[in-house]
C-alpha positions in Angstrom: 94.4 78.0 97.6 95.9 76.8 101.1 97.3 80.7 101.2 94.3 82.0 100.3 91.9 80.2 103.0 94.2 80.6 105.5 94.3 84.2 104.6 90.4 84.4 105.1 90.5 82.4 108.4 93.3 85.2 109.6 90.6 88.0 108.4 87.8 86.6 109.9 89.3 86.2 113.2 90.3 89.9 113.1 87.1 90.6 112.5 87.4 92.4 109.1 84.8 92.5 106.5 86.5 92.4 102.8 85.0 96.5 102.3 87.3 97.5 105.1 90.4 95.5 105.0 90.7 96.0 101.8 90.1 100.0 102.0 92.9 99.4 105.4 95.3 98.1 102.6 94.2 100.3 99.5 93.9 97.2 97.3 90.5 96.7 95.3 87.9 95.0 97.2 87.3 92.6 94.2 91.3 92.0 94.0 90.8 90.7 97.3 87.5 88.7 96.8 89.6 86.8 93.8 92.4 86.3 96.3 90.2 84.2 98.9 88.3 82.8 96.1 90.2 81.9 93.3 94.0 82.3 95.0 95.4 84.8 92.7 96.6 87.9 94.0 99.9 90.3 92.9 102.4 90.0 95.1 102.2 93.5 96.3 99.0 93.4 97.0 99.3 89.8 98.7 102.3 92.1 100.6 99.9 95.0 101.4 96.8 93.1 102.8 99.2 90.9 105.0 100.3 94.4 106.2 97.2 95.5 106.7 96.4 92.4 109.1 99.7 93.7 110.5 101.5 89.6 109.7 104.1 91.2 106.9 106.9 89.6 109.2 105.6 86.7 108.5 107.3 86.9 104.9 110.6 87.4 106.9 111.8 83.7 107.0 110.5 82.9 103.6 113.6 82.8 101.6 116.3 81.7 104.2 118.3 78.7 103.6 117.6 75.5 105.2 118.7 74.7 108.1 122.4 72.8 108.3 121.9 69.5 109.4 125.0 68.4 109.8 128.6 69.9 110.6 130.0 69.6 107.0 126.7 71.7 105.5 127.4 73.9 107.9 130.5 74.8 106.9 129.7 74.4 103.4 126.6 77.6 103.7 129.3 79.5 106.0 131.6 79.7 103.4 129.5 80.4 100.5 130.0 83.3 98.6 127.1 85.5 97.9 126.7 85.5 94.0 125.8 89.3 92.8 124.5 87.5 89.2 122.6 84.6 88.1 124.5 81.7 86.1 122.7 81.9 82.7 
């Protein structure tokens, strides 16, 4: 629900009604109503409407690693190698 109300605030100080940010996004204006209501949304529409309130790069740091905080972790993500399948 945090997403969701902070989504609104973000809207609202843009200064779009639901009708036309969601028309701007071409999601459903009841698929966004649910979103700032209820906090459910698809992913690609979450994706769409944050485009459409032209934040999609906020998404960019969203799966990065944490930060090293010491030397040895570091090291340890540098030499990682990037699995190409899941273990089970």
């Amino acid at each position: 629900m945090l997403l969701a109300e902070r989504f609104k605030e973000l809207r609202l100080e843009a200064g779009f009604k639901r009708s036309t940010l969601a028309s701007k996004a071409g999601v459903s204006e009841s698929s966004l109503k649910r979103f700032e209501t209820t906090g459910q949304v698809s992913l690609q529409n979450l994706l769409r409407l944050t485009h459409a309130l032209g934040r999609l790069e906020d998404f960019a740091d969203l799966f990065n690693p944490p930060p090293a905080t010491t030397l040895t972790s570091l090291r340890k993500q540098a030499s990682v190698k990037m699995r190409k399948r899941g273990i089970r």
